[in-house]
C-alpha positions as CSV (number, residue, x, y, z in Angstrom):
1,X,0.0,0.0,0.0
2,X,1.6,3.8,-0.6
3,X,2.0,6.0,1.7
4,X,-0.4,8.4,2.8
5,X,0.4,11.9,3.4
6,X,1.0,13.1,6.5
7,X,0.9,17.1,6.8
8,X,-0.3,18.7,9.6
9,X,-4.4,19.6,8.6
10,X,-4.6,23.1,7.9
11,X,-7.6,25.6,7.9
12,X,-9.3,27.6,5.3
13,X,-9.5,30.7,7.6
14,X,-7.7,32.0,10.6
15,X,-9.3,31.9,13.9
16,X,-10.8,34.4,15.6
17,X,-8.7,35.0,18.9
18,X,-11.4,34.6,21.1
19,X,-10.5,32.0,23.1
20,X,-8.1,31.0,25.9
21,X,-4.0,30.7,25.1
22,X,-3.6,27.2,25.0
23,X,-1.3,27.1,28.2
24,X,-3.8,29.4,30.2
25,X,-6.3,26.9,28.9
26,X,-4.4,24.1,30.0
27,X,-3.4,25.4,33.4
28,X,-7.5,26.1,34.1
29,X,-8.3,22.8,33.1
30,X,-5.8,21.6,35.8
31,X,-6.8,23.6,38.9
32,X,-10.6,22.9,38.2
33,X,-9.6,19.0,38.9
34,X,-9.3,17.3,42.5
35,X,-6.0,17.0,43.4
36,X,-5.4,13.3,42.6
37,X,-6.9,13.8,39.3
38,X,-4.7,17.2,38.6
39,X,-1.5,15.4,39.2
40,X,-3.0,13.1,36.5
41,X,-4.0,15.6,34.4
42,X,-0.3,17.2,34.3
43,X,1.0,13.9,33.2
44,X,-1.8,13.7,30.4
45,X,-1.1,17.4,28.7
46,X,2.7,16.6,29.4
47,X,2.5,13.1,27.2
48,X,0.1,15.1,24.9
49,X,2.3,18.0,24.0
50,X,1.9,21.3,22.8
51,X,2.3,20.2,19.0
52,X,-0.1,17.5,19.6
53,X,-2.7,19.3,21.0
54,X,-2.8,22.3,18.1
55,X,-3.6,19.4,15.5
56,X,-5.9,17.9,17.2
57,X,-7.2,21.5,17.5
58,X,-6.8,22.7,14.3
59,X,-8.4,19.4,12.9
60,X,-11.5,20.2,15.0
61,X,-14.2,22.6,13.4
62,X,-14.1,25.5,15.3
63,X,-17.9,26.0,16.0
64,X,-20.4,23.1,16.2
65,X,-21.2,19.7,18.3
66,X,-18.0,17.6,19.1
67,X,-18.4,14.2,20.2
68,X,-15.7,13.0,22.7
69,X,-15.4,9.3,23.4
70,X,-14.2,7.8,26.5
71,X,-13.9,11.9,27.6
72,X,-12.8,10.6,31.0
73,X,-12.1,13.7,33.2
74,X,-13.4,15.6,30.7
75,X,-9.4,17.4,30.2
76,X,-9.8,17.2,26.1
77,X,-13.4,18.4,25.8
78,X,-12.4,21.4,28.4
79,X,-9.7,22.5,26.8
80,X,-11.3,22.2,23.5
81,X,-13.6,24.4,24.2
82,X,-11.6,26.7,25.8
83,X,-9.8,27.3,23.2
84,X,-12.9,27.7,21.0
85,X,-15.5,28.3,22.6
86,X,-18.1,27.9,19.9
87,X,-17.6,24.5,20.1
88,X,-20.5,22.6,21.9
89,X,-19.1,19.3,23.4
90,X,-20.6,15.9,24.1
91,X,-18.3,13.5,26.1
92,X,-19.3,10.2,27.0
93,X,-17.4,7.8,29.6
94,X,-18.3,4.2,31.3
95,X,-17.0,5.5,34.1
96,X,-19.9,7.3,36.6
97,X,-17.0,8.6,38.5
98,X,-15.0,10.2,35.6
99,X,-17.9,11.7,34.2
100,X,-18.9,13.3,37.9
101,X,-15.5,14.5,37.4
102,X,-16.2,16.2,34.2
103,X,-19.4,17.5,35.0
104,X,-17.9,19.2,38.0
105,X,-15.0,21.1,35.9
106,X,-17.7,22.1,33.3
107,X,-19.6,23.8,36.5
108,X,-16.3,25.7,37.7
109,X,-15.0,26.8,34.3
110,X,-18.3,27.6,33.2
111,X,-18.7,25.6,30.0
112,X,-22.0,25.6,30.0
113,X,-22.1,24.3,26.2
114,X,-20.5,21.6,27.3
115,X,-22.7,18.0,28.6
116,X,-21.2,14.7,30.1
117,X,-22.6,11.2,29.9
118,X,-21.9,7.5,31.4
119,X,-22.1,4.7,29.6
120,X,-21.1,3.7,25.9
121,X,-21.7,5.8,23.1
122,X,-24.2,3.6,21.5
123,X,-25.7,2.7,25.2
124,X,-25.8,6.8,26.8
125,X,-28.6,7.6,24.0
126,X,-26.4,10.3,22.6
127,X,-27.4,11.3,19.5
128,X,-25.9,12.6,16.0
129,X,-25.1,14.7,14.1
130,X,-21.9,15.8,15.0
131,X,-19.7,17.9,13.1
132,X,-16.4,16.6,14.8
133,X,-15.5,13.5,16.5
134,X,-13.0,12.3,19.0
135,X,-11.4,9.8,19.9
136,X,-8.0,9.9,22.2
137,X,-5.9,6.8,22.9
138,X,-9.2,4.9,23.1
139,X,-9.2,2.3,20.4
140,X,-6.6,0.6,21.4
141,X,-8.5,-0.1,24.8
142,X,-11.3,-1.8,22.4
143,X,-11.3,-5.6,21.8
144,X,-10.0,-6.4,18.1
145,X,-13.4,-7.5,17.5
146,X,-15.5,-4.8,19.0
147,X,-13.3,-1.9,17.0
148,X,-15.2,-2.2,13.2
149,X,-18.4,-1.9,14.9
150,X,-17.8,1.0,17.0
151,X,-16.2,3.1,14.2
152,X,-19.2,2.0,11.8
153,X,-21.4,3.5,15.0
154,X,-18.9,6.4,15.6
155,X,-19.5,7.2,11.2
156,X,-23.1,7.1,11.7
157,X,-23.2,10.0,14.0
158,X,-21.0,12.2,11.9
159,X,-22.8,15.0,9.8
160,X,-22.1,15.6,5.9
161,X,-18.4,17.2,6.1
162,X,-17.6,16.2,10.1
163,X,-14.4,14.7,10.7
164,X,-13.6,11.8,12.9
165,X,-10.2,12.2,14.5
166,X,-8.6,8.9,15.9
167,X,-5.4,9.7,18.2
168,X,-3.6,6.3,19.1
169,X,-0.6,3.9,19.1
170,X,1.1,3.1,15.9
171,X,3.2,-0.2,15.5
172,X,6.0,0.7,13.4
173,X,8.8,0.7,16.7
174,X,8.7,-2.1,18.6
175,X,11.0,-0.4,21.4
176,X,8.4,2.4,21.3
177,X,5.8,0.3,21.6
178,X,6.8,-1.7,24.2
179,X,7.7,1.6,26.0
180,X,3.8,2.7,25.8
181,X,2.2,-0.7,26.6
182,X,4.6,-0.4,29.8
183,X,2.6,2.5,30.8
184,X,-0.5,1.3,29.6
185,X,-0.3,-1.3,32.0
186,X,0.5,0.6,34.7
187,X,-2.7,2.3,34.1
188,X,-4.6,0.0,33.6
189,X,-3.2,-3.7,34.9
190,X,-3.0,-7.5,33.0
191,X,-6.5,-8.1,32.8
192,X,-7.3,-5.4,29.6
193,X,-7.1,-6.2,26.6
194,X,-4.6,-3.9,24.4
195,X,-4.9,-4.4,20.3
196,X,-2.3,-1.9,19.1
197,X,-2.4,-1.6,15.0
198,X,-0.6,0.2,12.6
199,X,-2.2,3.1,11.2
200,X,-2.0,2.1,7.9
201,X,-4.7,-0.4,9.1
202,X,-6.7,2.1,10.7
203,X,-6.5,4.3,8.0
204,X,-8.2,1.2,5.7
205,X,-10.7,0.6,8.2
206,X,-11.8,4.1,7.8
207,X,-11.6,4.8,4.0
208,X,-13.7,1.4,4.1
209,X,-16.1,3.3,5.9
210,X,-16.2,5.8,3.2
211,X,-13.9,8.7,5.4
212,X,-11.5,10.7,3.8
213,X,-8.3,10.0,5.5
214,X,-5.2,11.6,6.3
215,X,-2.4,10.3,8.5
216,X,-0.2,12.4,10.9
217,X,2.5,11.4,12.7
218,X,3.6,13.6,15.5
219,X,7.1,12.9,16.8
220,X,8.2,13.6,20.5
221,X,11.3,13.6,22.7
222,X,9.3,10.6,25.0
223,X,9.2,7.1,23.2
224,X,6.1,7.4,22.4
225,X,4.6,6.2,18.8
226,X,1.6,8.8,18.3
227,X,-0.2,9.0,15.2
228,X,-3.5,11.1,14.0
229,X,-5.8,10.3,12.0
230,X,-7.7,12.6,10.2
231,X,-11.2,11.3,9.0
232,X,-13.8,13.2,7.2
233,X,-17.1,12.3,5.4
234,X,-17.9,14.1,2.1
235,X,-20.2,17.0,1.6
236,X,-21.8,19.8,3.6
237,X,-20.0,23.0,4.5
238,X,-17.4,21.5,7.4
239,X,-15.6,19.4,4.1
240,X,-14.3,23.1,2.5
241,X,-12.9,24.1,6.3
């Protein structure tokens, strides 16, 4: 298969500055957290760096309904719309206590745009369209067998023109892999499954599902083997951003 591009996404227009400075935004995000889950959260925005995070941001329409899955604390979907704050976002988590969490940093920061729910996408009731989805070092968490069907689910909820952003693991390094499913572990113990693939597979599955898709990869002074995937569905206005 040939290689995909992978420049940074770029917009059609500048944005207007009315937003937060990304490390204001990040630093808010932070303080608004309990103090177990704000030493977390520093180790979260320091793995997802500053280059990162603009192109996840610049990927994202800048106005509009966002879908966040497995939003957790709700840091992403915060910070998003902090730093747009035209941006209306949904996150959904199985966790009840992450999404108190999340509820309770939308209610000090004042995002009242913003709206958190438990459970799975498909089982929280939450309903499309969306103009931008996604999804952060989730997939990977997602049984090999339960991934096609959520990303057919995920592509269902997307409006003409939204775009589905995927941030996860590549497999291309084995000693940066194996550095990442270290940590993972960590995190999360031996009894999860992880199913790491290389994007090039998860860029089939999603031109499969009829998404537009361009890969990014996003190098970093940590070991860590990030890639972004870009993923949008024809038509409507968002496709000429």
């Amino acid at each position: 298969m040939s290689e995909r591009r992978q420049d940074p996404p770029r917009r059609g227009s500048a944005r207007e500055l009315a937003g937060h400075d990304p490390g204001e935004a990040i630093a808010r995000v932070a303080m608004a957290l309990p103090p177990i889950e704000r030493a977390y959260a520093v180790i979260r925005f320091a793995i997802l760096r500053h280059k990162l995070l603009t192109i996840l941001d610049l990927a994202l329409p800048e106005a509009g309904r966002v879908l966040d899955v497995g939003c957790g604390f709700g840091l992403w979907s915060s910070y998003f719309s902090l730093v747009a704050p035209q941006r209306s976002i949904v996150g959904v988590d199985i966790s009840e206590r992450r999404v108190e969490v999340a509820r309770e940093v939308k209610r000090k920061l004042g995002l009242e745009r913003n709206e958190y729910h438990v459970g799975t996408v498909e089982a929280s009731g939450v309903e499309g369209p969306f103009d931008g989805i996604v999804v952060l070092d989730v997939l990977h968490h997602v049984a090999p067998e339960h991934q096609r069907p959520m990303l057919e689910h995920l592509v269902s909820l997307l409006a003409p023109g939204g775009v589905l952003i995927v941030k996860d693991i590549t497999t291309d390094s084995a000693f940066k892999l194996k550095f990442t499913e270290i940590l993972d572990r960590v995190m999360v113990g031996f009894d999860e499954p992880l199913a790491y693939r290389h994007h090039h597979d998860w860029a089939d599955e999603l031109e499969a599902l009829g998404l537009s898709t361009r890969v990014v990869r996003v190098s970093d002074v940590l070991p860590y083997p990030h890639v972004v995937l870009v993923a949008r569905r024809d038509g409507g206005p968002s496709s000429q951003r």
